[in-house]
C-alpha positions in Angstrom: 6.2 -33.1 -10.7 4.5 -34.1 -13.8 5.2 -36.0 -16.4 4.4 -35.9 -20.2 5.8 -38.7 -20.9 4.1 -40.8 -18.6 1.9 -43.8 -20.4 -0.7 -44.5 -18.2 -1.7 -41.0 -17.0 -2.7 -37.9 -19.3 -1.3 -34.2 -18.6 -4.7 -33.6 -17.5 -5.1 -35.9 -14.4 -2.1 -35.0 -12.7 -3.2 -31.2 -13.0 -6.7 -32.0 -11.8 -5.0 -33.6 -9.0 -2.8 -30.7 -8.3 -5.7 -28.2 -8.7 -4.1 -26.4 -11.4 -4.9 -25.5 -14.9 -4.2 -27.1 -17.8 -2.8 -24.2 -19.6 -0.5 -23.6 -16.7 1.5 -26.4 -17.3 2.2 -25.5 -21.0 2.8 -21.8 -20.3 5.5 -21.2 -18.2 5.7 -17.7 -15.5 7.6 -15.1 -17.4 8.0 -12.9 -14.5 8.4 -9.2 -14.3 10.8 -7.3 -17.5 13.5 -5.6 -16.2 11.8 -2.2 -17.4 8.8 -2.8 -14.9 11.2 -3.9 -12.1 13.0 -0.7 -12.7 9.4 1.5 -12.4 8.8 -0.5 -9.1 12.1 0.4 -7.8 11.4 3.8 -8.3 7.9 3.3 -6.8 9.5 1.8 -4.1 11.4 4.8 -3.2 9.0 7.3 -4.1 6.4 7.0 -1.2 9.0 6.0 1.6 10.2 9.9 1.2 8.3 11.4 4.2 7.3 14.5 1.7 5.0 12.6 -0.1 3.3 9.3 1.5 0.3 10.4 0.2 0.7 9.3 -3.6 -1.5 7.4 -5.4 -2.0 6.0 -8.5 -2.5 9.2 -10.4 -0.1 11.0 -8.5 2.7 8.4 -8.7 1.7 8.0 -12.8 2.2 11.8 -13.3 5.8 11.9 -11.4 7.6 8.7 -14.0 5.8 10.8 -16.6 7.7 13.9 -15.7 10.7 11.8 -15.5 10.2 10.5 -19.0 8.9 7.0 -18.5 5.7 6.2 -21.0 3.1 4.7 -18.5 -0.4 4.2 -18.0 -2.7 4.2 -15.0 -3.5 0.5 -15.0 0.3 -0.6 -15.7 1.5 1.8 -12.4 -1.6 0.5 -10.0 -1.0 -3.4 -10.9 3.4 -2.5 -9.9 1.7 -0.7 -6.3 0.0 -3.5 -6.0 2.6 -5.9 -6.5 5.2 -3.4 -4.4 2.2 -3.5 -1.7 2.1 0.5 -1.7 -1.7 2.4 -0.5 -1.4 5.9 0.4 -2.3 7.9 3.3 -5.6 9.6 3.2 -8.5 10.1 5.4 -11.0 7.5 5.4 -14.6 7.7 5.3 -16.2 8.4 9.1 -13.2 8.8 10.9 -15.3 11.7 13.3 -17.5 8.4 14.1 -17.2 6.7 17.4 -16.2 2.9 17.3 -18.9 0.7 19.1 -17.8 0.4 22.6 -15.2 3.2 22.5 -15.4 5.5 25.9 -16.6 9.0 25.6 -14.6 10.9 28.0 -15.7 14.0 29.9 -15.3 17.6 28.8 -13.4 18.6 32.5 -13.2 22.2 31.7 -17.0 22.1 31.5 -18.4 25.1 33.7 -15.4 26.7 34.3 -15.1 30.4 33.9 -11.4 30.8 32.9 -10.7 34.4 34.5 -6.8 34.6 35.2 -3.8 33.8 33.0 -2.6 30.4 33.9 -5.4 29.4 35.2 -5.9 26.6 32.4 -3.1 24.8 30.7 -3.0 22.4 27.7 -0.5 20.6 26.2 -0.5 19.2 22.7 1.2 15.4 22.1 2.9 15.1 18.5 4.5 12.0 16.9 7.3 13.2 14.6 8.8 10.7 12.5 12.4 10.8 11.9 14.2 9.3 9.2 16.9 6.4 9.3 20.4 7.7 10.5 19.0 10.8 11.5 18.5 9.3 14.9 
């Protein structure tokens, strides 16, 4: 797309023109090392078991530690990142009502419960299975 050679433009036009830096066309993309594609393999895997979606950064670091990988916290948040792993935890205000969300009526309100069966409730979970389990 660019080239060197070229006697009437300098290397630094055509990369103005591109909107790219000149640096960038001397240094070529390494990529990742086959070590770090290796920890976010494993990273991969880690969080997609249902027993612990809740890893983090700090969590995640200290389970390649125990299998014997040398890593850092900054080296195991950049591989999440590029994996594209968060995990679950409560946010802040989740007790909050969104704007606009309905506040539904309490229908049991004033109701003296004085027989067994009188009020019944039921209790909706979502269970997530895992693939071929189904």
């Amino acid at each position: 797309m660019i080239e060197p050679d070229h006697p009437d433009l300098s290397i630094g036009q055509p990369c103005k023109l591109l909107s790219i830096a000149r640096s960038s066309f001397y240094n070529a993309l390494k990529g990742e090392s086959e070590q770090n594609l290796g920890l976010m393999r494993q990273i991969d895997e880690r969080p997609a078991d249902l027993e612990t979606p809740f890893f983090g950064v700090r969590q995640m670091t200290w389970h390649l530690r125990n299998e014997g990988h040398l890593v850092n916290e900054k080296r195991i948040r950049r591989l999440m990142r590029l994996v594209g792993l968060m995990p679950i935890y409560q946010k802040p205000n989740t007790s909050r009502p969104a704007k606009g969300h309905k506040t539904y009526p309490y229908l049991l309100e004033g109701l003296r419960v004085a027989r067994p069966n009188q009020v019944w409730c039921s209790d909706i979970n979502y269970l997530p299975m895992r693939r071929g389990l189904l």
